[in-house]
Backbone as numpy.savetxt, mean C-alpha at the origin, in Angstrom:
# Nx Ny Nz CAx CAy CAz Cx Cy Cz
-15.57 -17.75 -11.54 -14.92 -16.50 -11.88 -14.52 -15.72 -10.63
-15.45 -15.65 -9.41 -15.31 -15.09 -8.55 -13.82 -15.68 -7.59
-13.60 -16.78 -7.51 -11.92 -17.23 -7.02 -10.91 -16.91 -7.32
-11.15 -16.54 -8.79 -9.55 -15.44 -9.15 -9.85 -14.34 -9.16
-10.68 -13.57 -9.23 -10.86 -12.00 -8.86 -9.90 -11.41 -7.87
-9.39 -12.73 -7.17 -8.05 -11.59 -5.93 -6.92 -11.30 -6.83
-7.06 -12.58 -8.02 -5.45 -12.14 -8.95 -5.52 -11.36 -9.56
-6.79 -10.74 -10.54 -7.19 -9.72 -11.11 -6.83 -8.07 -10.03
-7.77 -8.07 -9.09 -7.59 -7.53 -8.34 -5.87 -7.20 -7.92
-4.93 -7.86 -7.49 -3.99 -7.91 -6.80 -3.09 -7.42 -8.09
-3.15 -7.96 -9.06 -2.27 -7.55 -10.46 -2.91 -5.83 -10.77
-4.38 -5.25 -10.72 -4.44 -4.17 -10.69 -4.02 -3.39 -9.82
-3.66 -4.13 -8.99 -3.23 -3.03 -7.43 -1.53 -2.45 -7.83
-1.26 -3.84 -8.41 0.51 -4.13 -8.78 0.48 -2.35 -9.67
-0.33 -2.75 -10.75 0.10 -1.72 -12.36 -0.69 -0.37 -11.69
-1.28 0.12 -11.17 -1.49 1.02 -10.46 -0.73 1.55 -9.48
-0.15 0.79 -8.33 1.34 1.07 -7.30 2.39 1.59 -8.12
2.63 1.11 -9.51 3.81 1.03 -10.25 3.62 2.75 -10.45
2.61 2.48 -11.23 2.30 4.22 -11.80 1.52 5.42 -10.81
1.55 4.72 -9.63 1.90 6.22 -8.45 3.40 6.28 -8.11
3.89 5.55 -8.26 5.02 5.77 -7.87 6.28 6.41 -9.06
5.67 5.99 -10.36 6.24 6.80 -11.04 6.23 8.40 -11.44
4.47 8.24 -11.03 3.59 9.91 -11.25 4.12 10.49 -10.01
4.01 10.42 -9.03 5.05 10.59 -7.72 6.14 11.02 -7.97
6.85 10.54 -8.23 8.62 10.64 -8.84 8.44 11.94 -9.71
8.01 12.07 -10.26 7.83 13.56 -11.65 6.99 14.37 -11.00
5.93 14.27 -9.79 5.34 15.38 -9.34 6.52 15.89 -8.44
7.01 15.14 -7.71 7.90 15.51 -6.65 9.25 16.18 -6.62
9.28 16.90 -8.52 10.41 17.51 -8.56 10.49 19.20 -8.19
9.79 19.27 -8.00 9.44 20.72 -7.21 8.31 20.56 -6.20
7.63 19.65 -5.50 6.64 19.90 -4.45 7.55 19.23 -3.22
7.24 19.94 -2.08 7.44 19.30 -0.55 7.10 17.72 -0.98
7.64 16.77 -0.32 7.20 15.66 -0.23 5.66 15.39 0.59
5.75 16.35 1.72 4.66 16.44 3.11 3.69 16.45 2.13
3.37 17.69 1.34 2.64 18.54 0.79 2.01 17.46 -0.68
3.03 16.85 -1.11 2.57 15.98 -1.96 1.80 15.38 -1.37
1.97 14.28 -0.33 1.52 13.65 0.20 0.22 13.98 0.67
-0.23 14.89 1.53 -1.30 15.98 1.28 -2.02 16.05 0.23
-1.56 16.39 -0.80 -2.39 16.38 -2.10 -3.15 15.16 -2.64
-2.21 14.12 -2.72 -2.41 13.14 -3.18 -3.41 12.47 -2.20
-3.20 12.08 -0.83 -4.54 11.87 -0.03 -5.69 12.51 -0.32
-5.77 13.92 -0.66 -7.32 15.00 -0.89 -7.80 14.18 -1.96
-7.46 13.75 -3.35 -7.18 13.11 -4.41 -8.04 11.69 -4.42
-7.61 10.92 -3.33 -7.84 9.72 -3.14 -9.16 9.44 -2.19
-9.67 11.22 -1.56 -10.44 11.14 -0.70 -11.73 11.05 -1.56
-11.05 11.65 -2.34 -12.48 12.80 -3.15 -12.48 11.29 -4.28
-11.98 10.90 -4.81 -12.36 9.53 -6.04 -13.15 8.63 -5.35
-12.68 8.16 -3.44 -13.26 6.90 -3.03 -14.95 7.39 -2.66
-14.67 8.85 -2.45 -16.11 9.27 -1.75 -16.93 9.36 -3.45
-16.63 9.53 -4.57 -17.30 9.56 -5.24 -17.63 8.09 -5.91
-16.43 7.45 -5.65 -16.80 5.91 -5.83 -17.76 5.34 -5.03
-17.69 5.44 -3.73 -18.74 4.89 -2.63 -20.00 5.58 -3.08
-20.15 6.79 -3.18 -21.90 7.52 -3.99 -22.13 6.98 -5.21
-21.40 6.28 -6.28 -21.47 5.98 -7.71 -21.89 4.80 -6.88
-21.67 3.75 -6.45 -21.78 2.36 -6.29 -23.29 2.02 -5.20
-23.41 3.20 -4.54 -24.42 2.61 -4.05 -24.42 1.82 -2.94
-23.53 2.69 -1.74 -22.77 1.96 -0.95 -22.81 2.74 0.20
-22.89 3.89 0.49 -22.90 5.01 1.30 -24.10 5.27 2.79
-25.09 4.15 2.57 -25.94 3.86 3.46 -25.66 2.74 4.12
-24.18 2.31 3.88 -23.89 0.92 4.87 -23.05 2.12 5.75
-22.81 2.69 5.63 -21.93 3.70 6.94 -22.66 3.92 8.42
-24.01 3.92 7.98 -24.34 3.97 9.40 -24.52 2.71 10.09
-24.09 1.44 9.52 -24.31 -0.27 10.10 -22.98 -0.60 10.21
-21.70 0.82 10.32 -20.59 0.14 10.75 -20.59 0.51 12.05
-19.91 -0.52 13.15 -19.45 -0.27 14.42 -18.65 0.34 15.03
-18.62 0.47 16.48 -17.34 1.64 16.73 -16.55 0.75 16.56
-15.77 -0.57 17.23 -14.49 -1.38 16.84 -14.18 -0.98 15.67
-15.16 -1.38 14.36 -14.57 -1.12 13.00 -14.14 0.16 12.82
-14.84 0.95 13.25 -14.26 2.74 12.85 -13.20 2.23 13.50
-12.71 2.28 14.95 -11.50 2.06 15.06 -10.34 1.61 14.34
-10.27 0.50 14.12 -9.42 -0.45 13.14 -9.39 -0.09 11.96
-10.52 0.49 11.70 -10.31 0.92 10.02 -9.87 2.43 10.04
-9.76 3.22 11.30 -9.09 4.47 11.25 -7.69 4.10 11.60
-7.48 3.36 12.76 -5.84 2.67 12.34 -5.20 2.43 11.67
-5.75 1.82 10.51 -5.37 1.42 9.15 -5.35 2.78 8.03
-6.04 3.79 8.18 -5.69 4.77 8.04 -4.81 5.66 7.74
-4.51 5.58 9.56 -2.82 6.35 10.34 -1.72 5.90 9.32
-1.90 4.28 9.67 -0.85 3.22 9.05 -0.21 4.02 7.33
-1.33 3.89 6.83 -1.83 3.80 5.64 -0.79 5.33 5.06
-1.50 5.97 5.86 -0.74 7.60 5.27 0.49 8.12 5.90
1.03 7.36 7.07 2.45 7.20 7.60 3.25 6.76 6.32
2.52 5.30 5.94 3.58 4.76 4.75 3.71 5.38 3.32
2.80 6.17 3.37 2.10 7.28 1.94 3.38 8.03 2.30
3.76 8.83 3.77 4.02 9.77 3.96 5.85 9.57 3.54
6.32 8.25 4.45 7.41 7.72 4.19 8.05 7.43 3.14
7.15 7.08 1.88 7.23 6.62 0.61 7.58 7.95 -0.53
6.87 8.64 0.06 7.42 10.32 -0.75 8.58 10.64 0.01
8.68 10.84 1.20 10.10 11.59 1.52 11.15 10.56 0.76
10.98 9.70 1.29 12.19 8.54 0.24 11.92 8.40 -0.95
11.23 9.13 -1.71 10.98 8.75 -3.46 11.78 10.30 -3.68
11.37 11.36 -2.85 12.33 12.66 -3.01 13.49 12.28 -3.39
14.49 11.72 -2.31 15.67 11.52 -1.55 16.61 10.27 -3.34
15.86 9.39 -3.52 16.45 8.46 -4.60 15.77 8.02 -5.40
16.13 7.00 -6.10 15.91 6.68 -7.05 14.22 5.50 -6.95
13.24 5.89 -8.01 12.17 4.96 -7.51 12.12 3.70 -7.40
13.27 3.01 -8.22 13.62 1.52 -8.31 13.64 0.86 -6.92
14.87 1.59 -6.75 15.53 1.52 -5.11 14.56 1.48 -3.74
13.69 2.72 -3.75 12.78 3.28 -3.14 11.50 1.83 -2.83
11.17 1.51 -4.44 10.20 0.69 -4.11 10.73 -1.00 -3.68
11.87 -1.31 -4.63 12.25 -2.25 -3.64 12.52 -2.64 -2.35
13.57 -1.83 -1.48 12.55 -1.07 -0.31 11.23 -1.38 0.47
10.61 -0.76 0.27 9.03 -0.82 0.46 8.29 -2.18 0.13
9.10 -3.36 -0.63 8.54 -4.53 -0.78 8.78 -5.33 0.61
9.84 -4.65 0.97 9.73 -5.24 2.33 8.70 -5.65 3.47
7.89 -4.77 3.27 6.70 -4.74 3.51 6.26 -6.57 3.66
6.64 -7.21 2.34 5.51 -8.43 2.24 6.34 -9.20 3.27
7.50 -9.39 3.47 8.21 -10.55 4.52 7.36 -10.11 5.77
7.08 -8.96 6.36 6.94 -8.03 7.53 5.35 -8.37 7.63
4.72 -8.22 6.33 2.92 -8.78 6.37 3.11 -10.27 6.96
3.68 -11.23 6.04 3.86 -12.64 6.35 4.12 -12.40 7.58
4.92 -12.81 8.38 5.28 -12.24 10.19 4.24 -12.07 10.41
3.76 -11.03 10.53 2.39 -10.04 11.06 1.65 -11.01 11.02
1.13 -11.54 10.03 -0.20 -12.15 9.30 -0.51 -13.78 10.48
1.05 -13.88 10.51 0.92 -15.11 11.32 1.11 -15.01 12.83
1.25 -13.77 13.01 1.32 -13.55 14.82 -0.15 -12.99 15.04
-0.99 -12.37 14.19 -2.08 -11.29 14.21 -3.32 -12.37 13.63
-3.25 -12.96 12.86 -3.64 -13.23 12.26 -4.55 -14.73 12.34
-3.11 -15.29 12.58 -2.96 -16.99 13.29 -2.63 -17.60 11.34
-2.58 -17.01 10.31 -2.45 -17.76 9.31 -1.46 -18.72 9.27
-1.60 -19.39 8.05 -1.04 -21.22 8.30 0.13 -20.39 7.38
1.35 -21.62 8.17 2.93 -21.89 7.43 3.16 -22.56 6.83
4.22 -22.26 5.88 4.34 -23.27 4.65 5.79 -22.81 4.45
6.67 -23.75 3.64 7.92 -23.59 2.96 7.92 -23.04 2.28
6.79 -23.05 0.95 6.61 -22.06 0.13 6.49 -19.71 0.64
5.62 -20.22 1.49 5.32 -19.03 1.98 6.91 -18.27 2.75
7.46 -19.32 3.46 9.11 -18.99 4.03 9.89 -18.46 2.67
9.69 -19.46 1.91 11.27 -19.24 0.56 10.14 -17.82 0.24
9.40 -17.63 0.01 8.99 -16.36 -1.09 9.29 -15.34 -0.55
8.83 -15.74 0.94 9.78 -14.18 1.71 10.78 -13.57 1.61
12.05 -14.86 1.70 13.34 -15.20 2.02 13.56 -14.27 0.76
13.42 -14.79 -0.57 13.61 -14.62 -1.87 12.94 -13.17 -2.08
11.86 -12.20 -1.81 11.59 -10.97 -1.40 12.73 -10.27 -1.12
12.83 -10.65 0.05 13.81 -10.18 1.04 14.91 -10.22 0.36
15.50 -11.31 -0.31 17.36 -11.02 -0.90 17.26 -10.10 -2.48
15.87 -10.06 -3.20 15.45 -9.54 -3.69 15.61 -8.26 -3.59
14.57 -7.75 -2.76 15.33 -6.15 -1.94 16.82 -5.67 -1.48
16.93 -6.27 -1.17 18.74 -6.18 -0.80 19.08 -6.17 -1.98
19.10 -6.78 -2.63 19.89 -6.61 -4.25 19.97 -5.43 -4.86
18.54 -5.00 -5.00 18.28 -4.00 -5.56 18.55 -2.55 -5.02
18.95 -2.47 -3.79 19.01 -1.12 -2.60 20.53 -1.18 -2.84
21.15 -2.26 -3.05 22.82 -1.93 -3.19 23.42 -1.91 -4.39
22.34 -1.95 -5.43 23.02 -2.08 -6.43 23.20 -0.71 -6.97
């Protein structure tokens, strides 16, 4: 059971992304985008910190390292740059557009994944990009 839990996982991440970005879209018809963005981080601070106290998890904080604080505050920055980017452009058009867009992301992980990473290449892994990628384009001009 535990080997597909990433698809479970990864498909909840999907139907959840879908519906911030739609709840996004309808908050953002009168708020700053900044300010959304703002909000919605306080939001996400306050659920994970109550998730980490519900779970029973909150005494591994002091057995993390400085490297990891690092990297995991990088990821952070990253994290709420693209939060931040994702509202000003969900303001600006349409969410379709917006998030196709932002799928770009996965060609740009693949890259990454294999310069950062060292992960293995495949044809499959090339065409899905490729196909991402003309994917997005489709959808941004249409």
């Amino acid at each position: 059971m535990e080997e597909i839990m990433w698809i479970v996982y990864g498909l909840l991440a999907a139907v959840t992304a879908a519906l911030m970005t739609i709840t996004g879209k309808i908050g953002l018809k009168s708020i700053d985008p900044t300010l959304a963005t703002a909000m919605r981080s306080m939001f996400m601070f306050l659920f994970m910190v109550a998730t980490v106290l519900a779970s029973g998890k909150v005494q591994a904080i002091a057995k993390i390292q400085t490297k990891d604080w690092g990297v995991i505050a990088l990821a952070g920055v990253f994290g709420a740059a693209s939060w931040l980017f994702y509202f000003l452009g969900l303001k600006a058009t349409t969410a379709s557009k917006l998030a196709a867009l932002d799928r770009l992301s996965l060609p740009m992980i693949i890259l990454f994944s294999i310069i950062f990473l060292a992960e293995k290449i495949s044809w499959q892994l090339i065409a899905g990009g490729i196909m991402v990628t003309v994917g997005a384009i489709l959808i941004v001009i249409a």
